[in-house]
GUVEX-874051 format. One line per 5 residues: their letters; for each residue x, z, y of C-alpha. Coordinates in nm, 4 decimals, decimal comma. Layout:
// residues N
A> X/Z/Y | ... $
This chain:
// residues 495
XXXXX> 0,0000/0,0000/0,0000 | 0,1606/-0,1033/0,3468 | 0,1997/0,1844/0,5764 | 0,3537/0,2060/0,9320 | 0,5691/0,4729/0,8185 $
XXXXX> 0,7492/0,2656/0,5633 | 1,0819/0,2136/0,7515 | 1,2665/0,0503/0,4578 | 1,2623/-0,3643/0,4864 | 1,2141/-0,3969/0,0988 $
XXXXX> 0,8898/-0,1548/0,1229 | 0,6539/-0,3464/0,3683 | 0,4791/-0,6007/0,2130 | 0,5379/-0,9669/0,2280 | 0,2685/-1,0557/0,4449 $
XXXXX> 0,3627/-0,8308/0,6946 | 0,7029/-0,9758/0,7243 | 0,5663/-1,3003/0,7581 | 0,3306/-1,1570/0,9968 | 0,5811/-1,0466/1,2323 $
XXXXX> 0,8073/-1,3725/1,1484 | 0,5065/-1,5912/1,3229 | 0,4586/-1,3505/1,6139 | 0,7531/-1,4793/1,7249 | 0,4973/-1,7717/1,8252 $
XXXXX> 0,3635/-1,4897/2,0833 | 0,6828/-1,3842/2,1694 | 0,7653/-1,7266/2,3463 | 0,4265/-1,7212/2,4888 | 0,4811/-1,3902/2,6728 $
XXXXX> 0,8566/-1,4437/2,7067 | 0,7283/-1,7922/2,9623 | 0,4451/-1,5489/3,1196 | 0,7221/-1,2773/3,1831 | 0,9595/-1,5377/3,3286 $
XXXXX> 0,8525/-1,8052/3,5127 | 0,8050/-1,5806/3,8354 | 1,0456/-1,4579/3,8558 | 1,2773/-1,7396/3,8085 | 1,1345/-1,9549/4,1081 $
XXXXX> 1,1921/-1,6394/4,3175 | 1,5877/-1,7196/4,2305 | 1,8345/-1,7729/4,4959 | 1,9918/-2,0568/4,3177 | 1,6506/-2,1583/4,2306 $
XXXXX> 1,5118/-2,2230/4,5791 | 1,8279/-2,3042/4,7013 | 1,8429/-2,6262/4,4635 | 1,4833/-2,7290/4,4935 | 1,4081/-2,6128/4,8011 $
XXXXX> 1,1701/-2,3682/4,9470 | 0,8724/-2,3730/4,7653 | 0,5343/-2,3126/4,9088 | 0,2914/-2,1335/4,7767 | 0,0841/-2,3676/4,6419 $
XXXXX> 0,4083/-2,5606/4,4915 | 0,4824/-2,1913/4,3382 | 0,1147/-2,1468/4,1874 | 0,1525/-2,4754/4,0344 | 0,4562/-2,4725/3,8962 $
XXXXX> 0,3978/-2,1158/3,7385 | 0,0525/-2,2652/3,6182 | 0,1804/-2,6197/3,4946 | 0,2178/-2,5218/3,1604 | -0,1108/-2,4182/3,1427 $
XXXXX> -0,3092/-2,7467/3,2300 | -0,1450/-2,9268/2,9065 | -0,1978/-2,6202/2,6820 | -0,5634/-2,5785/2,7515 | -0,6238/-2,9563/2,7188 $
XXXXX> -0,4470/-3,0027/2,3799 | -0,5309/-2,6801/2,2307 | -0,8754/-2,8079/2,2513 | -0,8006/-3,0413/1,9145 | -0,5374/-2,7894/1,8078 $
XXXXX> -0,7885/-2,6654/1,5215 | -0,8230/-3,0021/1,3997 | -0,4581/-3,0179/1,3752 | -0,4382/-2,6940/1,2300 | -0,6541/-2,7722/0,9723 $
XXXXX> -0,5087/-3,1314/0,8462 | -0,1749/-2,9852/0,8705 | -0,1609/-2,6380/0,7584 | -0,0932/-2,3244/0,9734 | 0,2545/-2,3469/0,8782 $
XXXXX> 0,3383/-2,7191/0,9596 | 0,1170/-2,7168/1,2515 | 0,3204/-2,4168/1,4275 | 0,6383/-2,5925/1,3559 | 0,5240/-2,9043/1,5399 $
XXXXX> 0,3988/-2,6773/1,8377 | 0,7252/-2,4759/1,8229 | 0,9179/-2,8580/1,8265 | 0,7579/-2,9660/2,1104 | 0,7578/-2,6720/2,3523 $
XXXXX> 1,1029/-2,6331/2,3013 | 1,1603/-3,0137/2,4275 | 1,0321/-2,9091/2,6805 | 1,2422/-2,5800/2,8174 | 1,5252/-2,8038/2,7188 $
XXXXX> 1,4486/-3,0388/2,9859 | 1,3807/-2,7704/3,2113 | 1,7115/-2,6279/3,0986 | 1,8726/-2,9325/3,2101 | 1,6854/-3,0196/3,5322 $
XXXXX> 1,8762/-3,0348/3,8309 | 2,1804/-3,1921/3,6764 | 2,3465/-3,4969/3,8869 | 1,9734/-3,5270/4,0445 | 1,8536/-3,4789/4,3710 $
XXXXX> 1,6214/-3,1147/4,4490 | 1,2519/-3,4167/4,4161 | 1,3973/-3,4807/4,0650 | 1,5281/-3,1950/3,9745 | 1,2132/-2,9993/4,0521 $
XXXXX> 0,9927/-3,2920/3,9306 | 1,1604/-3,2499/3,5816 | 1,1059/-2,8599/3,5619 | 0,6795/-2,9756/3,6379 | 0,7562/-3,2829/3,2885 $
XXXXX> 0,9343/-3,0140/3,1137 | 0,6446/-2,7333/3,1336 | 0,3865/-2,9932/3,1022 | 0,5379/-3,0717/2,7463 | 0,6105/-2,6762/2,6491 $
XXXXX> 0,2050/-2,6640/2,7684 | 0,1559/-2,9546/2,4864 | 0,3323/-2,6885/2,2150 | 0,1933/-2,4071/2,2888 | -0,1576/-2,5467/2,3093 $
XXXXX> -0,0919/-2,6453/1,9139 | 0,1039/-2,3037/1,7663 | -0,0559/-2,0038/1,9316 | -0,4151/-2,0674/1,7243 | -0,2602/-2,1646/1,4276 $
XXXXX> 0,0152/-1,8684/1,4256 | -0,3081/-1,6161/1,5522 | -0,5670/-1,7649/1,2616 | -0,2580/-1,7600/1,0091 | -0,1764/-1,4061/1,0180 $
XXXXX> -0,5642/-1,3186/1,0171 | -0,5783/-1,4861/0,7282 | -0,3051/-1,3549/0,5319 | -0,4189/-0,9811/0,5857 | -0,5886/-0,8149/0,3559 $
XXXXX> -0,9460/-0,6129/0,5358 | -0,8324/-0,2609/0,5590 | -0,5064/-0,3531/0,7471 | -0,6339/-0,6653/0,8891 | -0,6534/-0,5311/1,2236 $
XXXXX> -0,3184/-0,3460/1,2452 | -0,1086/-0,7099/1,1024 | -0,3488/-0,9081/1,3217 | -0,2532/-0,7207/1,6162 | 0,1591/-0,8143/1,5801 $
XXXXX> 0,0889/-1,0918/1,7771 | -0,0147/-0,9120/2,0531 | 0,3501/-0,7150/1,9864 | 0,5140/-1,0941/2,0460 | 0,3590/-1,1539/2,3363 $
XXXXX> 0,4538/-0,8223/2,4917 | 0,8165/-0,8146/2,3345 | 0,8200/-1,2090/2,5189 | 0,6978/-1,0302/2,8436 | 0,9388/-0,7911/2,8677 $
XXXXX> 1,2379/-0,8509/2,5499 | 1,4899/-0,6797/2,7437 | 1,4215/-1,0811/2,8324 | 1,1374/-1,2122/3,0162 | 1,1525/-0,9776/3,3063 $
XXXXX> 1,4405/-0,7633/3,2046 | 1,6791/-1,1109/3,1325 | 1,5648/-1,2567/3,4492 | 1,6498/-0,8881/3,6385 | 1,9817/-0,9206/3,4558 $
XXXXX> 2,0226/-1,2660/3,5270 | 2,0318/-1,2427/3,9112 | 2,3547/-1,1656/3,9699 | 2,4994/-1,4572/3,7419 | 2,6674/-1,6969/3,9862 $
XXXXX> 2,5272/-2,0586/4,0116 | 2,2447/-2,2172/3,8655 | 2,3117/-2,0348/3,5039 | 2,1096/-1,7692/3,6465 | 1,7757/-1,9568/3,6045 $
XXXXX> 1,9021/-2,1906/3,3704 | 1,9872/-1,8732/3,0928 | 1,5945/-1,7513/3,0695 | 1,5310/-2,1469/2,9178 | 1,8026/-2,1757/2,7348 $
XXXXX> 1,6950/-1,8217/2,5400 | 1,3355/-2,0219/2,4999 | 1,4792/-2,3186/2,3615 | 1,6528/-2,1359/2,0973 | 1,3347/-1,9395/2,0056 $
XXXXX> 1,1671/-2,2412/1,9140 | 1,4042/-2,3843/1,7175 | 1,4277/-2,0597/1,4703 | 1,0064/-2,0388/1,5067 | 1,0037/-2,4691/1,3952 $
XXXXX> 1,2779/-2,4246/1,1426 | 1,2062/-2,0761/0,9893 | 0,8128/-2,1416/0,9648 | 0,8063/-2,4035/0,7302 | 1,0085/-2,1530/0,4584 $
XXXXX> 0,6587/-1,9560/0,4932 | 0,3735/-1,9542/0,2115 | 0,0650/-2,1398/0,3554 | -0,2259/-1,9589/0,4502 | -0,4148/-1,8945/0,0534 $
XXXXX> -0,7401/-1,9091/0,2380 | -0,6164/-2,2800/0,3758 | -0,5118/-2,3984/0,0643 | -0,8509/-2,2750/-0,1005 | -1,0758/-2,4506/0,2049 $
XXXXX> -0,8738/-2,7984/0,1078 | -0,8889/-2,7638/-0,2655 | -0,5101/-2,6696/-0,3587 | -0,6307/-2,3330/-0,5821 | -0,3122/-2,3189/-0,7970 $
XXXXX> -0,0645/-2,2855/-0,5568 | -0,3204/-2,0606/-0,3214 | -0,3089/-1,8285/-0,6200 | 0,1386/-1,8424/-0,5941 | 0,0790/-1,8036/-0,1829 $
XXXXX> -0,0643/-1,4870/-0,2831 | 0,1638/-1,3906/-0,5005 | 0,4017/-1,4744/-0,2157 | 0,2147/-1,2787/0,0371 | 0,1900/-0,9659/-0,2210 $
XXXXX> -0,1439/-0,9702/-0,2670 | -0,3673/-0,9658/-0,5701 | -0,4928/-1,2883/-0,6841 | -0,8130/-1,1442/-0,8129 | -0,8851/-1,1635/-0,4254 $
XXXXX> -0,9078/-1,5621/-0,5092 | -1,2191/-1,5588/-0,6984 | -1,4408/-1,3522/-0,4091 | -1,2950/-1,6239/-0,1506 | -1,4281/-1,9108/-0,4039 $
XXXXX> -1,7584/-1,7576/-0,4017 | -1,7851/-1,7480/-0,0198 | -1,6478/-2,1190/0,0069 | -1,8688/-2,2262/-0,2441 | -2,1746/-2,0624/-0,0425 $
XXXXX> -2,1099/-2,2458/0,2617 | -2,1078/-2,5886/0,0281 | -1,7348/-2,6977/0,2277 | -1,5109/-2,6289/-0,1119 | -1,2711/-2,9153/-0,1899 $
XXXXX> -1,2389/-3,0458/-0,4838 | -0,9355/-2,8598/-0,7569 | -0,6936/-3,1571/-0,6683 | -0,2986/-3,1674/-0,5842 | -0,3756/-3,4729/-0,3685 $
XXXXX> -0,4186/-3,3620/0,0208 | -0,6665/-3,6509/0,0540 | -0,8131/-3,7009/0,4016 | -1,1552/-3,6730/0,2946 | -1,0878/-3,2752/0,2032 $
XXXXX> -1,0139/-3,2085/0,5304 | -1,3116/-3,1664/0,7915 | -1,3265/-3,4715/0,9866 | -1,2389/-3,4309/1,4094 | -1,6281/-3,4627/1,5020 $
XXXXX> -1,7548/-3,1813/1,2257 | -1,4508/-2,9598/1,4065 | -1,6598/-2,9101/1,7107 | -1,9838/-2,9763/1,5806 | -1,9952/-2,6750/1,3094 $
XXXXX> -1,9105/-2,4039/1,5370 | -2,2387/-2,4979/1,7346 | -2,4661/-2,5535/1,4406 | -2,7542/-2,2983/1,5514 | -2,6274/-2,0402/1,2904 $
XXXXX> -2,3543/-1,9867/1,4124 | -2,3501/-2,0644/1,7906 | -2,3816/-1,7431/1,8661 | -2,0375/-1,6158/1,7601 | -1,8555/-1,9480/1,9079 $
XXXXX> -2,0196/-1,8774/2,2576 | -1,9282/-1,4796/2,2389 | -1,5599/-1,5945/2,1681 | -1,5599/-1,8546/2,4180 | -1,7192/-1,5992/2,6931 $
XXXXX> -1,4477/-1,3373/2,5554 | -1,1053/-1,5442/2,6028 | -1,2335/-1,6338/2,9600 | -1,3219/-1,2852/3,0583 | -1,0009/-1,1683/2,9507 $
XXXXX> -0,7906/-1,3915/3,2111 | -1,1094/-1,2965/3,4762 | -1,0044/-1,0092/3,4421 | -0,6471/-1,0414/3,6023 | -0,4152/-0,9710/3,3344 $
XXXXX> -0,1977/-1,2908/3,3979 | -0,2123/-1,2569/3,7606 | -0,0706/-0,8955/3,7669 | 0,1961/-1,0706/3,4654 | 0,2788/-1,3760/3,6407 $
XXXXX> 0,3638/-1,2590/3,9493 | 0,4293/-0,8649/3,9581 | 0,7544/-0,8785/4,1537 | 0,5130/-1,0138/4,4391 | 0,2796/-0,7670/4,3898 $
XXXXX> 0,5087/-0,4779/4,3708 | 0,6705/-0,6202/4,7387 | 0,3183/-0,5922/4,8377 | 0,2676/-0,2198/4,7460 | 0,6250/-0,1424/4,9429 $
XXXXX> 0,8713/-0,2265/4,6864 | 1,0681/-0,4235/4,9997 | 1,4030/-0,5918/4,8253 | 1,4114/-0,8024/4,5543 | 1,5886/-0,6238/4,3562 $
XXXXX> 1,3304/-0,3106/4,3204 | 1,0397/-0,5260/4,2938 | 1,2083/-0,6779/3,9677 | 1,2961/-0,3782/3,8076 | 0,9345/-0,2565/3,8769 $
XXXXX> 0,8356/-0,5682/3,6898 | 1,0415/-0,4846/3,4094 | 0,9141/-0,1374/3,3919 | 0,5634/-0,3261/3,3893 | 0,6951/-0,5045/3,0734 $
XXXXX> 0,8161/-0,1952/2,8575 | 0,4723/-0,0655/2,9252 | 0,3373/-0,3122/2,8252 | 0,5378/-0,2941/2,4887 | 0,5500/0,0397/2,4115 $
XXXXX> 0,1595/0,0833/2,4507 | 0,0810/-0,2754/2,2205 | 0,2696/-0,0255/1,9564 | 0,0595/0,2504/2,0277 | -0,2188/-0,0355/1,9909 $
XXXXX> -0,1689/-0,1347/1,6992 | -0,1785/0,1664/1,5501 | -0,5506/0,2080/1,6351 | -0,6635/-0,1149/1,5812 | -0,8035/-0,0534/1,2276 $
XXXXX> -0,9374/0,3283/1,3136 | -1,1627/0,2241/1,5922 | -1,4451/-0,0762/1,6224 | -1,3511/-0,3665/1,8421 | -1,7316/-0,2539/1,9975 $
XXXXX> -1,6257/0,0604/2,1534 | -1,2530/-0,0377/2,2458 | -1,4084/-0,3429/2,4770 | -1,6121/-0,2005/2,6417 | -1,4116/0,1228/2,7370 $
XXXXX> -1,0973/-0,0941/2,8103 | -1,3454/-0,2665/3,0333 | -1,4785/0,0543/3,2262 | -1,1291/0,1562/3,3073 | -0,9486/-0,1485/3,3874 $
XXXXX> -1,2936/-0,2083/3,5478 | -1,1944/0,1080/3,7730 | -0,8486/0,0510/3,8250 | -0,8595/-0,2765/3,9961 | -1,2057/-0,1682/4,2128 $
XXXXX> -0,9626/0,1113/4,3335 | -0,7020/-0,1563/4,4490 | -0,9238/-0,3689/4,6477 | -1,1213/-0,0204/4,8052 | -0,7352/0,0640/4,9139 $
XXXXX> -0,6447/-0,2654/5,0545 | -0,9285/-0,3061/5,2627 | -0,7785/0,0065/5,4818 | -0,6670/-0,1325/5,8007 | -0,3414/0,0662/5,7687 $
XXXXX> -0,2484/0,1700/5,3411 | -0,0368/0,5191/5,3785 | 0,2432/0,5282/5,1804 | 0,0437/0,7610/4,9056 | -0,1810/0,4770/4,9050 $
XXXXX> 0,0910/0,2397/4,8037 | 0,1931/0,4672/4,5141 | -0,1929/0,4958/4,4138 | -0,1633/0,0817/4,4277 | 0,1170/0,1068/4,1614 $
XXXXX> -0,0396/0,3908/3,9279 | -0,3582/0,2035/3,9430 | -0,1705/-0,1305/3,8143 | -0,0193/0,0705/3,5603 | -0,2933/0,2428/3,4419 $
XXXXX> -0,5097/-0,1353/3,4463 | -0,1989/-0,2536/3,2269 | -0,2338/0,0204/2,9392 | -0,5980/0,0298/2,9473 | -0,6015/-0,3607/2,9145 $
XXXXX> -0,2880/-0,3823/2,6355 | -0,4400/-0,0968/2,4149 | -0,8173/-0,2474/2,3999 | -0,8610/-0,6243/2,5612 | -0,5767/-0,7806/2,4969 $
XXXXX> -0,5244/-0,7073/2,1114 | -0,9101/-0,6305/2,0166 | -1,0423/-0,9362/2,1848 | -0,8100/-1,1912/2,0117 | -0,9127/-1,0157/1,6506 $
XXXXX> -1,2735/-0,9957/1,7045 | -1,2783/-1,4353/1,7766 | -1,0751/-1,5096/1,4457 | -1,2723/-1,2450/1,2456 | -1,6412/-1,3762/1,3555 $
XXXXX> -1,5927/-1,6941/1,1936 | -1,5948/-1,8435/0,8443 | -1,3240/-2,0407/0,7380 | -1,4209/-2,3822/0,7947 | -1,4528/-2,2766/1,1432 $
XXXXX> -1,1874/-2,0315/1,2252 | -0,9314/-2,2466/1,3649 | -1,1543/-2,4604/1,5339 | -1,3163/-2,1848/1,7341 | -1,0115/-2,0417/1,7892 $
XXXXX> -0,8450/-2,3476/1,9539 | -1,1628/-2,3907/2,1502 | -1,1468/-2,0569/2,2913 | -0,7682/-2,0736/2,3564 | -0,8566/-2,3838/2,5814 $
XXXXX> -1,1322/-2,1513/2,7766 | -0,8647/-1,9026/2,8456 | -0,6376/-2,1635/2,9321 | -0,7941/-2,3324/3,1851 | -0,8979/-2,0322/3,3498 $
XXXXX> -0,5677/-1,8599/3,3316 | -0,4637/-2,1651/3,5148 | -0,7174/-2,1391/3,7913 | -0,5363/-1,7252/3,7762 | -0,2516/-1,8544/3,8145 $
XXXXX> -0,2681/-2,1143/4,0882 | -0,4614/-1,9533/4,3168 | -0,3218/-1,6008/4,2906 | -0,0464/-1,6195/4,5331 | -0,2390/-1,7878/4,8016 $
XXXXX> -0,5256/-1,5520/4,7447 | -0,3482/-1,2362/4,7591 | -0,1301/-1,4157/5,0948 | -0,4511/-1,4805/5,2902 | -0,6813/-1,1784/5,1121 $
XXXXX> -0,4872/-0,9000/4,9664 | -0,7978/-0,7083/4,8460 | -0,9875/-0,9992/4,7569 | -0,8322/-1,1119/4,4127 | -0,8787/-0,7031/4,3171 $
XXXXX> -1,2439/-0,7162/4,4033 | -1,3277/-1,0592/4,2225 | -1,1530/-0,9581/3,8837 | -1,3128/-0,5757/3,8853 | -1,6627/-0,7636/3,9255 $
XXXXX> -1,5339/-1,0188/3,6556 | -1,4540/-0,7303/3,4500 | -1,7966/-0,5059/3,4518 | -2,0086/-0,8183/3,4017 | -1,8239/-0,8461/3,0668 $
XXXXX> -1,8631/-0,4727/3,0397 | -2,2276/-0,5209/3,0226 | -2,2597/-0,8335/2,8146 | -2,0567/-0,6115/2,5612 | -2,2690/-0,3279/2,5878 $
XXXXX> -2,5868/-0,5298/2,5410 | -2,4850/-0,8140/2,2855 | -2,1378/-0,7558/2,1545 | -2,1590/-0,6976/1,7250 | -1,8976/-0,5160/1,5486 $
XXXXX> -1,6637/-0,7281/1,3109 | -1,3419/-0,4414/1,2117 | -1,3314/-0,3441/0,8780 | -1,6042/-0,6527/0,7480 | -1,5581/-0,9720/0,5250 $
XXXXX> -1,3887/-1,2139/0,7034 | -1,6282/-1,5050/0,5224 | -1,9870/-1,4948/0,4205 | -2,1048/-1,2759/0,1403 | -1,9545/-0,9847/-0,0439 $
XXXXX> -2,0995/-0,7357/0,2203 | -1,9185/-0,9552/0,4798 | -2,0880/-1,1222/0,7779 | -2,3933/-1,2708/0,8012 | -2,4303/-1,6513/0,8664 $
XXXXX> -2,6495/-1,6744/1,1033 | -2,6800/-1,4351/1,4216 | -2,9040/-1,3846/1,6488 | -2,8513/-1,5633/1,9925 | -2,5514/-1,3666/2,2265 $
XXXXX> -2,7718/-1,3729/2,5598 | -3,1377/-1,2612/2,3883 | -3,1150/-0,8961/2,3290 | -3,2879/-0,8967/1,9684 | -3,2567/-0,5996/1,7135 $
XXXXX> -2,9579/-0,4117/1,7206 | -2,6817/-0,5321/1,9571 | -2,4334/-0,3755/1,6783 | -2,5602/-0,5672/1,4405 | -2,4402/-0,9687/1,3231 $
């Protein structure tokens, strides 16, 4: 049995080392989200492309977003016809083309090129991610087994956070300062580049997803995946049932033909077949309200918002940053910990009330015509306290609850589509959150704490519970069909 406490390498399970091998897929996510800012706030930076405005800073921060929401849109199809596995390695192959050209912009170029490659570089790391966050987030859902689906599901979440802060995103970047030259900016992408190469490379030594295999009729070697994965291949037959219930079993066949694989069109047209249309627009309404709610704008540019709350130099405000990060770390572990002993239900919508609070506070304390230097430090504690509030509930419980509400023919799918919602809106975040706070600094605070307590009360009111259930139909698992997210029927708790 696979317990936390187990230090020893050889005593966690299989699946958990693969588990944490893949969240290296989240680890470049947050590691781009942790330094992007602060690299265009660079000396070297600005001093070889120029000044940038803020609306040239908001896009290029954002640019990788755009590409990533757009792609990720077909990245279940993808998933599916390729296998978790493969498909990660192609998204890890092409995002790290792209910090390689950002790596190497600037080179023999004028600052218009230069810069212009950084924008073609991110736009292609957008085209990667957009493909291997879903399929690294459905594949370690699906290699869990229930009781500690939560707590293996959640090492993603660790990724990202590590990626945020690794000693790298903001602490590399803090670090990387005082380098002479353009190596200073240039380091953070090079450290990127590299981590896609061992995430393409190391990913396709990994068993397949058994549940994959099953969905596309490969049932012999999804019974050695699981014996890869250390798991009990009794657990096959109880996954054959539920496949053969929803009628989308593939034939017993070592031939990957095309015709076992859902087709493009029944990728999007499933997930909003009346039974379950429900769960697809909960998850969409989910991943947007979690960028609504600010995370990525406090992320993305916290050196700017610490100079705002009185950290003056840059110096301070990027330590501050950094400190933001190793919150943000240390309380994903103390996350993850609770993930399995407490209902995604309850964790929403109290992560909601108090990041809910937290950023109302902000925007109350920068309407005052003149903020006192105690209100500064009540700025800070507040974005602190929105951080671990957000980290220990939202941002791992949110993620869990959109894989676990779907079947498997629809998993990835759903997923991908609800990536591209939070996408495009962290985009939108991201662009317009350094010309907002410039022009309003109370204003973003106010619009993502009413963000936050409208989801807040479409969680109270029409959120079920998925922790601790079947991941597929039957078995005492979920339902099939629910009743409709924004009709308050029966018991909101309920599927």
């Amino acid at each position: 049995m696979f317990s936390w406490s187990s230090l020893s390498l050889w005593r966690i399970p299989p699946y958990v080392r693969y588990a944490v091998f893949t969240s290296l897929g989240g680890f470049i996510f947050g590691y781009d989200t942790g330094s992007i800012g602060p690299i265009t706030l660079m000396d070297d930076f600005q001093r070889r492309f120029g000044p940038l405005s803020l609306t040239v800073q908001g896009l290029l921060v954002s640019m990788i977003l755009i590409p990533a929401a757009i792609v990720s849109f077909g990245a279940g199809s993808i998933s599916d016809r390729l296998s978790r596995t493969y498909a990660t390695s192609l998204g890890a192959a092409i995002y790290g083309t792209g910090s390689l050209i950002c790596c190497l912009s600037g080179i023999n170029m004028s600052s218009a090129s230069g810069l212009a490659m950084v924008f073609i570089g991110r736009t292609i790391s957008g085209a990667g991610e957009g493909i291997f966050l879903s399929a690294v987030t459905v594949y370690s859902i699906e290699i869990s087994p229930i009781k500690y689906r939560g707590r293996v599901g959640a090492i993603i979440q660790f990724g990202i956070s590590s990626g945020i802060l690794l000693f790298l995103g903001y602490f590399v970047c803090y670090g990387a300062l005082n380098i002479p030259g353009s190596m200073s900016w240039r380091l953070p992408w090079m450290i990127q580049t590299l981590s896609c190469l061992v995430l393409c490379t190391g990913v396709r030594l990994l068993p397949h997803s058994p549940r994959w295999l099953l969905h596309v009729g490969r049932r012999a070697e999804a019974e050695v995946a699981l014996m890869r994965l250390g798991l009990h291949v009794g657990e096959l037959e109880g996954w054959v049932q539920d496949e053969e219930k929803q009628g989308k079993i593939a034939e017993d066949t070592e031939d990957t033909a095309p015709a076992a694989i859902i087709a493009l069109q029944q990728q999007f047209k499933d997930p909003f077949s009346p039974e379950l249309r429900g769960r697809t627009i909960m998850a969409l309404f989910m991943l947007g309200a979690q960028q609504l709610s600010g995370i990525d704008g406090v992320l993305f540019y916290a050196p700017i918002l610490f100079q705002q709350a009185g950290f003056s130099s840059s110096n301070a405000s990027f330590l501050a940053s950094g400190v933001t990060g190793l919150v943000n770390v240390a309380f994903t572990v103390v996350g993850q910990t609770l993930t399995d002993r407490c209902g995604h239900r309850p964790a929403l919508i109290g992560g909601g009330i108090v990041t809910g609070i937290a950023m109302t506070i902000i925007g109350v304390l920068y309407s005052l015509d003149d903020l006192s230097q105690a209100g500064q430090y009540t700025v800070i504690a507040m974005i602190f306290l929105f951080l671990i509030a957000f980290v220990l509930t939202w941002a791992i419980h949110m993620r869990l609850w959109v894989a676990e509400a779907q079947p498997v023919r629809t998993r990835a799918s759903v997923s991908a589509i609800a990536l591209t919602v939070n996408w495009g809106i962290n985009w939108v975040v991201a662009f317009t959150t350094p010309v907002f706070l410039d022009k309003y600094p109370n204003g973003p605070y106010f619009f993502w704490a009413a963000c936050i307590w409208i989801s807040v009360v479409v969680f109270a009111l029409y959120l079920p519970e998925t922790n601790g259930k079947n991941l597929d139909i039957g078995h005492g698992g979920l339902p099939l069909q629910i009743k409709w997210p924004f009709r308050r029927q029966g018991n909101p708790s309920a599927l």
